[in-house]
C-alpha positions as CSV (number, residue, x, y, z in Angstrom):
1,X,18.7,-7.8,22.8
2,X,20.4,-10.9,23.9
3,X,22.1,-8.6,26.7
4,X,18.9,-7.2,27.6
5,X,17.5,-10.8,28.0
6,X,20.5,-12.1,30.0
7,X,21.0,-9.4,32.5
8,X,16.9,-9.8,32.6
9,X,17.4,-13.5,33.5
10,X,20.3,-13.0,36.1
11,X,18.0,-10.8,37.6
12,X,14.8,-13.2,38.2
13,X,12.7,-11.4,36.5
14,X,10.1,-13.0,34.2
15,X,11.2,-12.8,29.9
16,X,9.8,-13.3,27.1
17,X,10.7,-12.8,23.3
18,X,8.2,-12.2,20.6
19,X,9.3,-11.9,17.2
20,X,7.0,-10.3,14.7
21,X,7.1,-10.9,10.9
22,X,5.6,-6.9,9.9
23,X,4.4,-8.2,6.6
24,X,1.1,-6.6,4.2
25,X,-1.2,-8.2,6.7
26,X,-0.4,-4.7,8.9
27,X,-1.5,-2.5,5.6
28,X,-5.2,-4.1,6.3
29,X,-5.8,-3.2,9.9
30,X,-6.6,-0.2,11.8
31,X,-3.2,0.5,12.8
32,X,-4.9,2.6,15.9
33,X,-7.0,-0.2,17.1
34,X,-4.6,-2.3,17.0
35,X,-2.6,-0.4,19.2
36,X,-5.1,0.6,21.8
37,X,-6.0,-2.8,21.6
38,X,-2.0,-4.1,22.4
39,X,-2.2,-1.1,25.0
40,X,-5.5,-1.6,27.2
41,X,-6.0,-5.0,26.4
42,X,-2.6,-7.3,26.9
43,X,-1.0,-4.2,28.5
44,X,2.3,-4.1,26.8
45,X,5.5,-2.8,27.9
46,X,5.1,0.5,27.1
47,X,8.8,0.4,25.6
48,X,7.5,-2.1,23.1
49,X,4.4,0.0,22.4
50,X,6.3,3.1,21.1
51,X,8.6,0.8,19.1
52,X,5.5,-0.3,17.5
53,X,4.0,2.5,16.6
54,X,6.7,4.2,15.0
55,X,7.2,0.7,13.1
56,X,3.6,1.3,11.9
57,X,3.0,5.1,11.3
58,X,4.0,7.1,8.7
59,X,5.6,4.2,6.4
60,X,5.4,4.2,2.8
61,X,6.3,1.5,0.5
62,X,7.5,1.1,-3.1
63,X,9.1,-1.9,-4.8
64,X,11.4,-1.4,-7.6
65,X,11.4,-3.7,-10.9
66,X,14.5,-3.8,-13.6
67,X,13.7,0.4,-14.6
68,X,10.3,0.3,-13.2
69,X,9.1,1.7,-9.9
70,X,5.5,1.6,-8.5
71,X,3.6,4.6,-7.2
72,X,4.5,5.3,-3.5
């Protein structure tokens, strides 16, 4: 990344770096809309755009406690 961003800047071209925190809000929203939404609306890179949505499809979650495991 910090490659990407310096060769980015050597050549003039405009950067920016967001930084997400993917936390339980994402398990409340319409992963979909949220997507079309990133897509038509702010127009995001569409490398960016894939990244996300395999970050937010097809994830399952579990958390582990001493012997105890919750349902997936």
């Amino acid at each position: 990344m910090h490659s990407d961003i310096t060769e980015a800047l050597d050549e003039g071209s405009i950067t920016a770096l967001i930084m997400l925190y993917l936390s339980a809000v994402f398990d409340v929203i319409d992963h979909p809309i949220l997507l079309m939404r990133l897509e038509l609306s702010i127009r995001i890179n569409e490398k960016v755009l894939i990244w996300l949505k395999s970050k937010l499809s097809d994830r399952t979650q579990c958390v582990s406690v001493a012997d105890k495991t919750s349902p997936i």
